[in-house]
Chimera marker file (.cmm) of the C-alpha trace (Angstrom):
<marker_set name="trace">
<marker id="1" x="-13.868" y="-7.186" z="2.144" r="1" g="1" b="0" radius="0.5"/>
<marker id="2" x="-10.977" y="-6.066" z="4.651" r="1" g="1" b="0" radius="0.5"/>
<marker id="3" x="-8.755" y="-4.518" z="3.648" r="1" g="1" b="0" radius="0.5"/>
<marker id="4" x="-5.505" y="-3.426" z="5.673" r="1" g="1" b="0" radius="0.5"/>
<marker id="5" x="-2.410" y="-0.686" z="4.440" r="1" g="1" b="0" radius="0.5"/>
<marker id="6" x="1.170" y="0.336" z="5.505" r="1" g="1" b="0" radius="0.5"/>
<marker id="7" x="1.968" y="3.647" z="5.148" r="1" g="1" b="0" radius="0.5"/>
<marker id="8" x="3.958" y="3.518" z="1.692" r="1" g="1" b="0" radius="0.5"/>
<marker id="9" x="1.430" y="2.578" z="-0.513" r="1" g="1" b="0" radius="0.5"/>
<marker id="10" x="-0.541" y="5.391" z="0.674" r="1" g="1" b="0" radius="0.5"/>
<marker id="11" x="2.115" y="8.371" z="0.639" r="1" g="1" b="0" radius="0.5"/>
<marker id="12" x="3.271" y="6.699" z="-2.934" r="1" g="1" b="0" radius="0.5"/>
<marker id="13" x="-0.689" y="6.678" z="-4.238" r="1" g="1" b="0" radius="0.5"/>
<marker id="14" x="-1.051" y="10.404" z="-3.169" r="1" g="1" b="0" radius="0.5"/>
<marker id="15" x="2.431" y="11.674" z="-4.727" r="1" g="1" b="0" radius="0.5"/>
<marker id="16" x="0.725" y="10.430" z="-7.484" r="1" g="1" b="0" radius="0.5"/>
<marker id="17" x="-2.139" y="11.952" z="-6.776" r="1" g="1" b="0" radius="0.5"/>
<marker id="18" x="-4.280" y="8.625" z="-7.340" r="1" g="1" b="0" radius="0.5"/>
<marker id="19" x="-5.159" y="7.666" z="-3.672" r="1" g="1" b="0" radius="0.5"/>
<marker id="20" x="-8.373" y="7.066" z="-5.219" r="1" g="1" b="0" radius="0.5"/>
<marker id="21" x="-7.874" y="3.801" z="-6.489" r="1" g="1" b="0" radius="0.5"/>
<marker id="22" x="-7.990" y="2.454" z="-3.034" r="1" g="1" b="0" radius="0.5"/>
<marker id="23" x="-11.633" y="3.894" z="-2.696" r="1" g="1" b="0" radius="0.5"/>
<marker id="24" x="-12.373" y="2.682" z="-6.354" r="1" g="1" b="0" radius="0.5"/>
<marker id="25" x="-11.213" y="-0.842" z="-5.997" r="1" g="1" b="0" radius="0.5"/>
<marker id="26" x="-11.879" y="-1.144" z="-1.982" r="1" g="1" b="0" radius="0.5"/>
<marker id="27" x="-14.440" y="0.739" z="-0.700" r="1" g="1" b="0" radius="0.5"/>
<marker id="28" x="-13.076" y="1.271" z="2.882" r="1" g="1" b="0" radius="0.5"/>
<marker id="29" x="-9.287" y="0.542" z="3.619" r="1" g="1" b="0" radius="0.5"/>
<marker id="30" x="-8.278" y="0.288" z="7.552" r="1" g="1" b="0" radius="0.5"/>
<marker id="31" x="-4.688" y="1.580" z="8.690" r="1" g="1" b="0" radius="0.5"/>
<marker id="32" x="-3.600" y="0.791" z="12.213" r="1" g="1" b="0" radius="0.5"/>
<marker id="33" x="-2.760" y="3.646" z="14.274" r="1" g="1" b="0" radius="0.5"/>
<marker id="34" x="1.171" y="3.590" z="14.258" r="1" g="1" b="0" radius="0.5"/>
<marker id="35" x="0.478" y="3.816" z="9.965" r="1" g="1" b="0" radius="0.5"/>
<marker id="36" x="-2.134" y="6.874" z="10.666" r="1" g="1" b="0" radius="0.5"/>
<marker id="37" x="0.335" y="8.771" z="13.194" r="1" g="1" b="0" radius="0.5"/>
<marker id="38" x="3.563" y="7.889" z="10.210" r="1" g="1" b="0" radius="0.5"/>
<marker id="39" x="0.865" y="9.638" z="7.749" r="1" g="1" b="0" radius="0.5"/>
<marker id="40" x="-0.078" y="12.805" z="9.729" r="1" g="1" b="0" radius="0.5"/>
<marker id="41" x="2.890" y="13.519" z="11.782" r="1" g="1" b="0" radius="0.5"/>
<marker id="42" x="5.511" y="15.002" z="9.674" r="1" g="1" b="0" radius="0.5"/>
<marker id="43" x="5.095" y="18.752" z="9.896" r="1" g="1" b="0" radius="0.5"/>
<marker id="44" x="6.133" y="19.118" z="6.591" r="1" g="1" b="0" radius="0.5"/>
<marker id="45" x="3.725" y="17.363" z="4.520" r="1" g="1" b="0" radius="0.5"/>
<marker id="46" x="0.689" y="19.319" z="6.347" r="1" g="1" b="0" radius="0.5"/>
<marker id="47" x="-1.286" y="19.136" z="3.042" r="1" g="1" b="0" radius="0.5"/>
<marker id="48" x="-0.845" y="15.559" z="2.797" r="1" g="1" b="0" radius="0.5"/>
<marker id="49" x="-1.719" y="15.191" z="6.983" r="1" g="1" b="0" radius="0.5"/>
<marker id="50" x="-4.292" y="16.910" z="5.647" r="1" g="1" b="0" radius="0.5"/>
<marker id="51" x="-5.858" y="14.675" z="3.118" r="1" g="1" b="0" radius="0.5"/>
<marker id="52" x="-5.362" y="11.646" z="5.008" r="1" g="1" b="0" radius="0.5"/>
<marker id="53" x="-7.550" y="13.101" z="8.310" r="1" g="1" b="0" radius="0.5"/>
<marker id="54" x="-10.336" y="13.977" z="5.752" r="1" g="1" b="0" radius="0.5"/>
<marker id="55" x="-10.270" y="10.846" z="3.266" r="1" g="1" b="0" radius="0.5"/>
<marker id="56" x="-13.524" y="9.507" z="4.059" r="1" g="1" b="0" radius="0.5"/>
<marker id="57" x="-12.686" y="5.843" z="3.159" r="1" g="1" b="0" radius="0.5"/>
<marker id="58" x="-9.334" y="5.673" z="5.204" r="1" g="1" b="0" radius="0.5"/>
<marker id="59" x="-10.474" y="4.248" z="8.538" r="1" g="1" b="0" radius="0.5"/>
<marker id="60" x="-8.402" y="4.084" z="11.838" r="1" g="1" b="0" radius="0.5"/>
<marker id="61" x="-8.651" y="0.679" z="13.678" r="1" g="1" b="0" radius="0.5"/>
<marker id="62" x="-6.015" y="0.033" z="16.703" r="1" g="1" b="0" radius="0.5"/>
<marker id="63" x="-4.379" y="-3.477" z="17.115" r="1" g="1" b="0" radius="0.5"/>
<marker id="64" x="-5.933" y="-5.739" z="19.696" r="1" g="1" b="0" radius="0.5"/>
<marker id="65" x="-2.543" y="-8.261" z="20.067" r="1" g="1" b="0" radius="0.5"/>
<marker id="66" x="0.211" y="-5.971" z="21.361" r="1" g="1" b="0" radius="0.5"/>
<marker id="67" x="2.231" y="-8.889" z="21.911" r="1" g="1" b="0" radius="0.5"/>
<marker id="68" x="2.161" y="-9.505" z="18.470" r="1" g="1" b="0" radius="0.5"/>
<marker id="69" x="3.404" y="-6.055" z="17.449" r="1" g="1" b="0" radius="0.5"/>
<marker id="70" x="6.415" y="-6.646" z="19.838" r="1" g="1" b="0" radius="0.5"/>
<marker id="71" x="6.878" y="-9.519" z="18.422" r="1" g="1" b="0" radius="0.5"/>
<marker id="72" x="7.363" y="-8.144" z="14.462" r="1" g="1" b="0" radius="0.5"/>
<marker id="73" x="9.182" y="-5.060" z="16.060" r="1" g="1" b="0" radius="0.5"/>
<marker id="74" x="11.650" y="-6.524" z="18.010" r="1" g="1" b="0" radius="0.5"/>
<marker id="75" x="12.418" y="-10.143" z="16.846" r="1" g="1" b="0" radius="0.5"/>
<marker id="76" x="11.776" y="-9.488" z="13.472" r="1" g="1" b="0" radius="0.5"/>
<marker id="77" x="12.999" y="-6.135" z="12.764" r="1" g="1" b="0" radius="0.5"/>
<marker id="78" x="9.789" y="-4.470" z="11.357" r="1" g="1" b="0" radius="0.5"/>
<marker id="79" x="9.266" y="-0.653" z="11.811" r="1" g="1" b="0" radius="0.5"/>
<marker id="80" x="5.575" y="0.330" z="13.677" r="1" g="1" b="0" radius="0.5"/>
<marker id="81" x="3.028" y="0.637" z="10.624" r="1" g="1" b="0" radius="0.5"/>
<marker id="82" x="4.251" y="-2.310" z="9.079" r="1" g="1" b="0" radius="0.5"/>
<marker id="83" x="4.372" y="-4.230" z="12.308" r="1" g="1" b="0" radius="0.5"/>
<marker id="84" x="0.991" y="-3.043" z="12.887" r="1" g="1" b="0" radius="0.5"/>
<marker id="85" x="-0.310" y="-3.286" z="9.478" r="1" g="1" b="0" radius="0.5"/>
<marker id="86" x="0.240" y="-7.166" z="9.439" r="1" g="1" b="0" radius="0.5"/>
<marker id="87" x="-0.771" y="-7.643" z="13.552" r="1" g="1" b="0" radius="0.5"/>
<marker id="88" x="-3.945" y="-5.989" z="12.619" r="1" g="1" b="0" radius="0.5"/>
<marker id="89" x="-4.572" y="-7.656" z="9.021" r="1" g="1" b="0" radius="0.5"/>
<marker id="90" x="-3.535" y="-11.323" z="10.611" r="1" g="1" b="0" radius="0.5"/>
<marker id="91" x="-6.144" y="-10.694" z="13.736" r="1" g="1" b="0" radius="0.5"/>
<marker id="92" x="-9.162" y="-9.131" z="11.693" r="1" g="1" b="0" radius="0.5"/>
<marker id="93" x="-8.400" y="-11.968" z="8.911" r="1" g="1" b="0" radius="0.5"/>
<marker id="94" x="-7.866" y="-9.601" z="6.371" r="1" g="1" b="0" radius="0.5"/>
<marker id="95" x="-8.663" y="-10.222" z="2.731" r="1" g="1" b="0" radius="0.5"/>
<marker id="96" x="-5.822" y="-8.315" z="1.565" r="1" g="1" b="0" radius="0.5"/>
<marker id="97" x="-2.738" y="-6.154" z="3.182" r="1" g="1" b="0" radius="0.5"/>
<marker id="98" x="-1.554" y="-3.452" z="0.630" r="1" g="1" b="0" radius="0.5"/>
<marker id="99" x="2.398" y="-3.359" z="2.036" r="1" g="1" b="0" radius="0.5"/>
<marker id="100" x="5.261" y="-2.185" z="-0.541" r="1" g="1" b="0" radius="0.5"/>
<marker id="101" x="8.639" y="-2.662" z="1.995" r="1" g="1" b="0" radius="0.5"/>
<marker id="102" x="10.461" y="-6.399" z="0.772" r="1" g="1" b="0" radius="0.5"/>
<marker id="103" x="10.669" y="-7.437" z="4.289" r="1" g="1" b="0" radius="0.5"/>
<marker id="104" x="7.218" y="-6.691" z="5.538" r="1" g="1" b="0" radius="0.5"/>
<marker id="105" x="6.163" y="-8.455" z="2.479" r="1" g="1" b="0" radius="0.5"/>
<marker id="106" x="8.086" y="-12.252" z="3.192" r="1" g="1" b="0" radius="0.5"/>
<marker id="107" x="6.864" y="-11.469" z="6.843" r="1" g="1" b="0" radius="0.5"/>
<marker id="108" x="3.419" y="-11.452" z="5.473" r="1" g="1" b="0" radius="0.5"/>
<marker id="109" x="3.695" y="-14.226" z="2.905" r="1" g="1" b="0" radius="0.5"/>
<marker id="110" x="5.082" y="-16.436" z="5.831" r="1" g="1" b="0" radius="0.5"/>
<marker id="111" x="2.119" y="-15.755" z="7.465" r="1" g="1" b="0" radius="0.5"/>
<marker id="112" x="-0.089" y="-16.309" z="4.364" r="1" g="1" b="0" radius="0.5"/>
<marker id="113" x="-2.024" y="-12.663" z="4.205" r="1" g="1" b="0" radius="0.5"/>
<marker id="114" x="-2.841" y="-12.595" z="0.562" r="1" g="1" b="0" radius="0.5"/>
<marker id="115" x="-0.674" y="-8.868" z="-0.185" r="1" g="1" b="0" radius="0.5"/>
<marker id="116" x="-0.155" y="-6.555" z="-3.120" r="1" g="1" b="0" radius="0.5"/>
<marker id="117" x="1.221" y="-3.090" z="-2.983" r="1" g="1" b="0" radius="0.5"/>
<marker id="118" x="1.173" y="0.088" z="-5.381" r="1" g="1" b="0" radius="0.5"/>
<marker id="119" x="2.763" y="-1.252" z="-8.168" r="1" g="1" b="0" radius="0.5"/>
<marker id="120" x="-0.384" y="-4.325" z="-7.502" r="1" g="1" b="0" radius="0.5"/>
<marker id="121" x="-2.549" y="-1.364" z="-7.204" r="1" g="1" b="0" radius="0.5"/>
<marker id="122" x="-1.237" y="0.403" z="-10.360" r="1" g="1" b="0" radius="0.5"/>
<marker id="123" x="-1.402" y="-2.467" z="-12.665" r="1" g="1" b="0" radius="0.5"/>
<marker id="124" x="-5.379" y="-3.452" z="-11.243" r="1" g="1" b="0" radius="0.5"/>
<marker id="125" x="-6.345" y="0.100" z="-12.687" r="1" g="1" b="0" radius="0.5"/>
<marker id="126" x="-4.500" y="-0.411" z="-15.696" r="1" g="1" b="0" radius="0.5"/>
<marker id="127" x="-5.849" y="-3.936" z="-15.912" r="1" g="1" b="0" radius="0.5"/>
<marker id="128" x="-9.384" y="-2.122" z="-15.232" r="1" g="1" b="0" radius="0.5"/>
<marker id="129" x="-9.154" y="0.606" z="-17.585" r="1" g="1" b="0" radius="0.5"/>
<marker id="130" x="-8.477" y="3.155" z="-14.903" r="1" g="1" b="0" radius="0.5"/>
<marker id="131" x="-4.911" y="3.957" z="-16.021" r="1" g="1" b="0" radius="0.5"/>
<marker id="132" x="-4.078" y="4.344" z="-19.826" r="1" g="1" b="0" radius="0.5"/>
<marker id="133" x="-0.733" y="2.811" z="-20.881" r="1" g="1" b="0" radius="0.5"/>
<marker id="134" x="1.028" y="6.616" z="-20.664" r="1" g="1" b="0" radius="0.5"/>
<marker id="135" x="-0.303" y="6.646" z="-17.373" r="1" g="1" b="0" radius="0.5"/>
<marker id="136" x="0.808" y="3.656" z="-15.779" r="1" g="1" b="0" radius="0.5"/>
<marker id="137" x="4.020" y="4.284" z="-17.346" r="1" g="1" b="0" radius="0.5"/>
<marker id="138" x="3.852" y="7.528" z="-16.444" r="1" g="1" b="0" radius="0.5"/>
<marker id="139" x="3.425" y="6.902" z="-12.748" r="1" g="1" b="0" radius="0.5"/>
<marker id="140" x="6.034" y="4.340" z="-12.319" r="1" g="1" b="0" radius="0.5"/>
<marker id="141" x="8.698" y="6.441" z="-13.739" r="1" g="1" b="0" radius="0.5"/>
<marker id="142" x="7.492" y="9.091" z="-11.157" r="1" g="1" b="0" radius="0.5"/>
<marker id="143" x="7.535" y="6.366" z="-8.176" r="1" g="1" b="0" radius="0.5"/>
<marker id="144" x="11.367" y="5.885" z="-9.619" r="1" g="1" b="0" radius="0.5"/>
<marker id="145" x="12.334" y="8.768" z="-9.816" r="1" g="1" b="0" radius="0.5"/>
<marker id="146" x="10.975" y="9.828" z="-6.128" r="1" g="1" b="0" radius="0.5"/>
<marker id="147" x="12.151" y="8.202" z="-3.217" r="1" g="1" b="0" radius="0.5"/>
<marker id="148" x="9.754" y="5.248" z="-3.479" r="1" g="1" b="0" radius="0.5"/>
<marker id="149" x="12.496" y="1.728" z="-4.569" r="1" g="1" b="0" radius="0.5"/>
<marker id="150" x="11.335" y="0.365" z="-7.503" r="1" g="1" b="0" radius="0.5"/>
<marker id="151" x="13.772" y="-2.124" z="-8.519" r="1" g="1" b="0" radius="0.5"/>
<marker id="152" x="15.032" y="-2.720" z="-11.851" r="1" g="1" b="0" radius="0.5"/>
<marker id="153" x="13.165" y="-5.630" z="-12.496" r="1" g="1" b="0" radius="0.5"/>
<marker id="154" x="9.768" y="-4.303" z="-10.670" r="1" g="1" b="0" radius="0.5"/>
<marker id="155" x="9.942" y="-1.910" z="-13.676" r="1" g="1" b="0" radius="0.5"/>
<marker id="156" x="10.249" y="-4.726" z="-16.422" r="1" g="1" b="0" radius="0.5"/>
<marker id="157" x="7.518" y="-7.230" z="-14.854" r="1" g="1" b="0" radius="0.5"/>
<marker id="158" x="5.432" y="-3.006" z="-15.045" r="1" g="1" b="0" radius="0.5"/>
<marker id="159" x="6.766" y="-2.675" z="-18.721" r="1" g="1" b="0" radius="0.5"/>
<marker id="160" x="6.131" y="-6.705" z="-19.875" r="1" g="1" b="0" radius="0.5"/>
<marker id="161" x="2.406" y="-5.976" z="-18.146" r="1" g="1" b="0" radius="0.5"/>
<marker id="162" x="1.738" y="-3.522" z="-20.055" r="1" g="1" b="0" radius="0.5"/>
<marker id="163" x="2.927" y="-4.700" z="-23.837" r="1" g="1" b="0" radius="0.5"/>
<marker id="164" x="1.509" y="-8.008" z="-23.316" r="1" g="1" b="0" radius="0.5"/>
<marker id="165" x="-1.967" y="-7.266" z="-21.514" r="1" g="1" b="0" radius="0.5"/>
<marker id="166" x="-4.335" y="-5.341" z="-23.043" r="1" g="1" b="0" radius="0.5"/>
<marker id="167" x="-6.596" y="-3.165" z="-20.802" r="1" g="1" b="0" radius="0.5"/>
<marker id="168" x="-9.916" y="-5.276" z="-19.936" r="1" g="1" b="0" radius="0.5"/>
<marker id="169" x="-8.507" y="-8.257" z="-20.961" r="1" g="1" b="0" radius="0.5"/>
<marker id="170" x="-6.830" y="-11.154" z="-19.066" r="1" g="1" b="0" radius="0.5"/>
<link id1="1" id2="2" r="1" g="1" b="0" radius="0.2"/>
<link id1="2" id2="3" r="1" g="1" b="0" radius="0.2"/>
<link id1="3" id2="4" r="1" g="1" b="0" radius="0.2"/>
<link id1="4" id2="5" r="1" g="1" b="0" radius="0.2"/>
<link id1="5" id2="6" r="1" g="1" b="0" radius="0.2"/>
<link id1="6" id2="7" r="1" g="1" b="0" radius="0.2"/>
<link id1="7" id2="8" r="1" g="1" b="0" radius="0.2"/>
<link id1="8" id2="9" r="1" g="1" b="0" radius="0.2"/>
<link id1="9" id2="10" r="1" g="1" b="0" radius="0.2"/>
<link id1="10" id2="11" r="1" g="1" b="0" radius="0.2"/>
<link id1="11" id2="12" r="1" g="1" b="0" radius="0.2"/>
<link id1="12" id2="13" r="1" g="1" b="0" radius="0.2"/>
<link id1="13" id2="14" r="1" g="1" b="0" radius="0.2"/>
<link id1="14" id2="15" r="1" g="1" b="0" radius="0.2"/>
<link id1="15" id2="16" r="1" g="1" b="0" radius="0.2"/>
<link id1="16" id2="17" r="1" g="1" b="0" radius="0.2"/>
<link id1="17" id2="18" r="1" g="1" b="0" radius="0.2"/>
<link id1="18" id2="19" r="1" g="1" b="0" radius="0.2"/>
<link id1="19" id2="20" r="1" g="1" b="0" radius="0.2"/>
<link id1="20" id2="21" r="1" g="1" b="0" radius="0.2"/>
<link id1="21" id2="22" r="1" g="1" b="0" radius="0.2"/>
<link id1="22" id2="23" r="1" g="1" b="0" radius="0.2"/>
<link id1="23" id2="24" r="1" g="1" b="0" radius="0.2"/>
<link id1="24" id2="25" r="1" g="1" b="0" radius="0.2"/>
<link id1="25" id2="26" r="1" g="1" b="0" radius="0.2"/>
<link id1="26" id2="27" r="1" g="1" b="0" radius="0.2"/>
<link id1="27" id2="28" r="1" g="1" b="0" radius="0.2"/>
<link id1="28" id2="29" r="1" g="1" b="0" radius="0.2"/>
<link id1="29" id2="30" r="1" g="1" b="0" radius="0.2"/>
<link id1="30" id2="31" r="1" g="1" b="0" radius="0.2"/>
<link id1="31" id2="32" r="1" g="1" b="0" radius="0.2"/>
<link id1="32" id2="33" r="1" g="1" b="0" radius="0.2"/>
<link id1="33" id2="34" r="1" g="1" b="0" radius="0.2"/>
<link id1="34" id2="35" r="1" g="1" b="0" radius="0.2"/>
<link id1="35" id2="36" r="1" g="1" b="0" radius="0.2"/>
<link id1="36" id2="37" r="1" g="1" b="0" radius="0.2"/>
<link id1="37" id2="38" r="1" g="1" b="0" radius="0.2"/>
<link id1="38" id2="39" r="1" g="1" b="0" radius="0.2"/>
<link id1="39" id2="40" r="1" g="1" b="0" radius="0.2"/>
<link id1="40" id2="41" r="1" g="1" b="0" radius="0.2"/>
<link id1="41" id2="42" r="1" g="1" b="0" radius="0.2"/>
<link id1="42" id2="43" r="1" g="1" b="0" radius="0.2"/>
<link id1="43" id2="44" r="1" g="1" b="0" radius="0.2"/>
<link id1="44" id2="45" r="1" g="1" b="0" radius="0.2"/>
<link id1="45" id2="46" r="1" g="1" b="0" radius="0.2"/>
<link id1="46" id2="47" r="1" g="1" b="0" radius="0.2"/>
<link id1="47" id2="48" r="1" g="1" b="0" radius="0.2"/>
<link id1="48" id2="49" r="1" g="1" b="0" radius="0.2"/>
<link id1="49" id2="50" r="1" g="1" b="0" radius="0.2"/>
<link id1="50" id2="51" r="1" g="1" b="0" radius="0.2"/>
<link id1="51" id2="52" r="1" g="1" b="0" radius="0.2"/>
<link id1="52" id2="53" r="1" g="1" b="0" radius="0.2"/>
<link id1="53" id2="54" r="1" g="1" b="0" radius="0.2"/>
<link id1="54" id2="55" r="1" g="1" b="0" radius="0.2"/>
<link id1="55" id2="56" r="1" g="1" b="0" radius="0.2"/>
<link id1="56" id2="57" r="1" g="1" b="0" radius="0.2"/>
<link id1="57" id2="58" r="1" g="1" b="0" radius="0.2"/>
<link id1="58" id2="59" r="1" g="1" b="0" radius="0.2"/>
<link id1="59" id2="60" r="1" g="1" b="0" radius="0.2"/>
<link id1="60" id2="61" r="1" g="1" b="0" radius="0.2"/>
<link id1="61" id2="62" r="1" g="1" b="0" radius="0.2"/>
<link id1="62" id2="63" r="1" g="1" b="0" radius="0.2"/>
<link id1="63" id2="64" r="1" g="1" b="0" radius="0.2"/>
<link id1="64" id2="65" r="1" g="1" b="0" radius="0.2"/>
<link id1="65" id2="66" r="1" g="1" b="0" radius="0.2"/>
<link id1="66" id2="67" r="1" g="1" b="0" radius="0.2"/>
<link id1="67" id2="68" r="1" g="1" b="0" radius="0.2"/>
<link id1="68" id2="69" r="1" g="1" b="0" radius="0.2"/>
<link id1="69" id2="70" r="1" g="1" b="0" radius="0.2"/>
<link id1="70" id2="71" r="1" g="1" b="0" radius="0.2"/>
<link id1="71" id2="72" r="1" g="1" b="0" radius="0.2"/>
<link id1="72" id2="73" r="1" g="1" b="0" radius="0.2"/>
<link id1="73" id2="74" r="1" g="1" b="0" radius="0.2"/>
<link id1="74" id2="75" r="1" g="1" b="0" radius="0.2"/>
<link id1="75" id2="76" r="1" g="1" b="0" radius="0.2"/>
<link id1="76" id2="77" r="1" g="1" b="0" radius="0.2"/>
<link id1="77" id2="78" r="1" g="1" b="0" radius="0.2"/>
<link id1="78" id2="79" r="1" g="1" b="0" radius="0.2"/>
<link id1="79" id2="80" r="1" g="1" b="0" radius="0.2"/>
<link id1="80" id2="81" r="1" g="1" b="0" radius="0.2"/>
<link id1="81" id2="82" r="1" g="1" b="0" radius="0.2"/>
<link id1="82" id2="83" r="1" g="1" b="0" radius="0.2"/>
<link id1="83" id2="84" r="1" g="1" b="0" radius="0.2"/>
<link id1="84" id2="85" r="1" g="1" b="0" radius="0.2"/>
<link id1="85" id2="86" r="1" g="1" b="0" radius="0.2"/>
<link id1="86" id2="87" r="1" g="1" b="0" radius="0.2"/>
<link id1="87" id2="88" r="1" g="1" b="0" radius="0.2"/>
<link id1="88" id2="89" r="1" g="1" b="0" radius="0.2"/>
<link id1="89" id2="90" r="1" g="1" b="0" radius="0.2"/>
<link id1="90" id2="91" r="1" g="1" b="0" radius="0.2"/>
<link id1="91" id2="92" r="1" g="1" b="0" radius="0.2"/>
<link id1="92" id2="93" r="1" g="1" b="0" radius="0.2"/>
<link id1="93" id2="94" r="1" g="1" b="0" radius="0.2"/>
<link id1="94" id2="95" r="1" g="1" b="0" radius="0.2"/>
<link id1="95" id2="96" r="1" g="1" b="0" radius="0.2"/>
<link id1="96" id2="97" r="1" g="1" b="0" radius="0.2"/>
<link id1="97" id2="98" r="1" g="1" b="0" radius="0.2"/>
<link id1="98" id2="99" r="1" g="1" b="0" radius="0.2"/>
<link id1="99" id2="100" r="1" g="1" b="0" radius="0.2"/>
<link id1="100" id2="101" r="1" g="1" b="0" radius="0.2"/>
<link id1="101" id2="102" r="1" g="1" b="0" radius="0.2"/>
<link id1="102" id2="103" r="1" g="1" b="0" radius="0.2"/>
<link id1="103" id2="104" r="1" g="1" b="0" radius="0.2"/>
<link id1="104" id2="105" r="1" g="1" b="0" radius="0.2"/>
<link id1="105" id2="106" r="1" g="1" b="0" radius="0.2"/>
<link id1="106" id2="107" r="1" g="1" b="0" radius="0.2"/>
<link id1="107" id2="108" r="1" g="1" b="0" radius="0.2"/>
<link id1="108" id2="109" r="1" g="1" b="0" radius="0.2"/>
<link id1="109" id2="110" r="1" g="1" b="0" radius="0.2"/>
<link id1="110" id2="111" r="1" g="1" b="0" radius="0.2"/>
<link id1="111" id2="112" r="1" g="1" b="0" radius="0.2"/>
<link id1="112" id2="113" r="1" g="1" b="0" radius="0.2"/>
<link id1="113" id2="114" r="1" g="1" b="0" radius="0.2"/>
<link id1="114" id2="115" r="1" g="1" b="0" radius="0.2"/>
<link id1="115" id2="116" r="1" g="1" b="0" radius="0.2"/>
<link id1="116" id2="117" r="1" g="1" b="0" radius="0.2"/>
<link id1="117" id2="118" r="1" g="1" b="0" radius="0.2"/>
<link id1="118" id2="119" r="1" g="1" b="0" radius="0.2"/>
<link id1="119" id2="120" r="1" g="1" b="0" radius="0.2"/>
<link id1="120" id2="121" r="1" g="1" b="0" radius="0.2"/>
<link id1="121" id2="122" r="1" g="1" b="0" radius="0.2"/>
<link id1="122" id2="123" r="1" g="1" b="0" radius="0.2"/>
<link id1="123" id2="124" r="1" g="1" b="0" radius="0.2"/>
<link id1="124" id2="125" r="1" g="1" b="0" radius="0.2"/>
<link id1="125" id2="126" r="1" g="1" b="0" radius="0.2"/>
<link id1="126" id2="127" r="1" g="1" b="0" radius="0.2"/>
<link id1="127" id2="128" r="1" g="1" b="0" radius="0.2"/>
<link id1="128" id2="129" r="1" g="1" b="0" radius="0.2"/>
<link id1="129" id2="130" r="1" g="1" b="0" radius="0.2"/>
<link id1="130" id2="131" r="1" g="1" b="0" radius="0.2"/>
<link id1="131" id2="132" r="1" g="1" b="0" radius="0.2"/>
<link id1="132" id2="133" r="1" g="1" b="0" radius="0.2"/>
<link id1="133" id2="134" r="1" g="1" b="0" radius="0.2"/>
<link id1="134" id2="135" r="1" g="1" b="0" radius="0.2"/>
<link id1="135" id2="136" r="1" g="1" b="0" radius="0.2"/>
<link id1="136" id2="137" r="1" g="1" b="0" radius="0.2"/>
<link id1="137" id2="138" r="1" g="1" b="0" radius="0.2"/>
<link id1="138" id2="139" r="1" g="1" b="0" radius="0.2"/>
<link id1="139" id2="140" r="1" g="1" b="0" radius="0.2"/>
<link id1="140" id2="141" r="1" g="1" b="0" radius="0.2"/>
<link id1="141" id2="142" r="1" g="1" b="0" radius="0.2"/>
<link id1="142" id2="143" r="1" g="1" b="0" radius="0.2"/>
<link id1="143" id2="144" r="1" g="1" b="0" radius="0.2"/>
<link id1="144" id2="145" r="1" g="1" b="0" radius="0.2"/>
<link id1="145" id2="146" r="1" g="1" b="0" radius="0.2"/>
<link id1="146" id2="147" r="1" g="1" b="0" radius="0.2"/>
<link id1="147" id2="148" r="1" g="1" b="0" radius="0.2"/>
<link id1="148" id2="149" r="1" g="1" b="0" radius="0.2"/>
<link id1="149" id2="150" r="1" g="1" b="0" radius="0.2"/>
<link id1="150" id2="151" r="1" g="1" b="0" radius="0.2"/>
<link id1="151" id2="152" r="1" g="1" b="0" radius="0.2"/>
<link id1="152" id2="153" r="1" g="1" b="0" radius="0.2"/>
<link id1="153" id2="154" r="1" g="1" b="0" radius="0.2"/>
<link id1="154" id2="155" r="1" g="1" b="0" radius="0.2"/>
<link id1="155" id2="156" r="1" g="1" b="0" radius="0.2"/>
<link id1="156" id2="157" r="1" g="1" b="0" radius="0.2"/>
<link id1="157" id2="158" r="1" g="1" b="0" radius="0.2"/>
<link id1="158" id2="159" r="1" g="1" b="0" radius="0.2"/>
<link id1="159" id2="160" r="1" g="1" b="0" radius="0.2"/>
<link id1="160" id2="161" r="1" g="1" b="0" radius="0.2"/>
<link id1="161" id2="162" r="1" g="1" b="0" radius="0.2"/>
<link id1="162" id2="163" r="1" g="1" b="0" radius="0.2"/>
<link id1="163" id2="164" r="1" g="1" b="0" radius="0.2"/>
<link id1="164" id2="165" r="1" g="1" b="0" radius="0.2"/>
<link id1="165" id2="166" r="1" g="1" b="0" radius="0.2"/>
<link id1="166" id2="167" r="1" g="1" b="0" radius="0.2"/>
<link id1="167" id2="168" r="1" g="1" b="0" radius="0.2"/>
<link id1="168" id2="169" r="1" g="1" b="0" radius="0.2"/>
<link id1="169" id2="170" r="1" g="1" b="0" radius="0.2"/>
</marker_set>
């Protein structure tokens, strides 16, 4: 399975301090260089540079089509990693891009990449018995409360999830 991130699902999965459902549920998930350089360049979140140099399952892959990239960046308006992020999951045909920001995610519908992003993530290990119901809760009142957008009705589809599906069950 390939799987391809942007850079907010993985900054949002480690202020929650569960980057570790990507290994769980993926094995291996490739970020294109401009998402690897957005993750280890700010000098202060060292620790977090930190953890993304040494994750063993995040792998570094650079985009082939450069046109492509200009293309996303400059006609449509997309920043680097998620410019990259979609140039690199339409060329490797990914499985599945993991991309949170609204307009990266009609970009990639348009293109028809199957996509979730951390609240997709969230509710898998919920679904999976990874997450408890305080948990998943618990996480996307901490996502709301940081500077990760969870709109208003994100949160109800999150709440509705979780008092009509019972863990294990579809």
């Amino acid at each position: 399975m390939i799987v391809i991130a942007d850079t907010t699902p993985i900054i949002s999965l480690m202020k929650l301090q569960r980057l570790d459902l990507l290994e769980k549920f993926f094995s291996t998930v490739i970020v294109p260089n401009a998402v690897f350089e957005e993750l280890i360049s700010n000098s202060n979140y060292l620790t977090e540079a930190q953890i993304v140099v040494e994750c063993p399952f995040l792998k570094r892959l650079e985009v082939s089509d450069r046109q492509s990239i200009k293309i996303l960046r400059e006609i449509v308006g997309l920043d680097a990693g998620e410019s990259e992020a979609i140039a690199l999951a339409e060329e490797n045909h990914a499985n599945l891009l993991i991309i949170d920001e609204r307009k990266g995610r009609r970009v990639a519908k348009q293109m028809e990449l199957k996509i979730t992003g951390t609240i997709g993530i969230l509710l898998q290990a919920y679904d999976c018995k990874i997450l408890s119901q305080e948990e998943i809760l618990s996480c996307s009142e901490r996502l709301r409360n940081s500077r990760i957008r969870i709109s208003d009705s994100l949160f109800e589809l999150i709440l509705d999830h979780v008092k009509t599906h019972m863990p294990g069950k579809t």
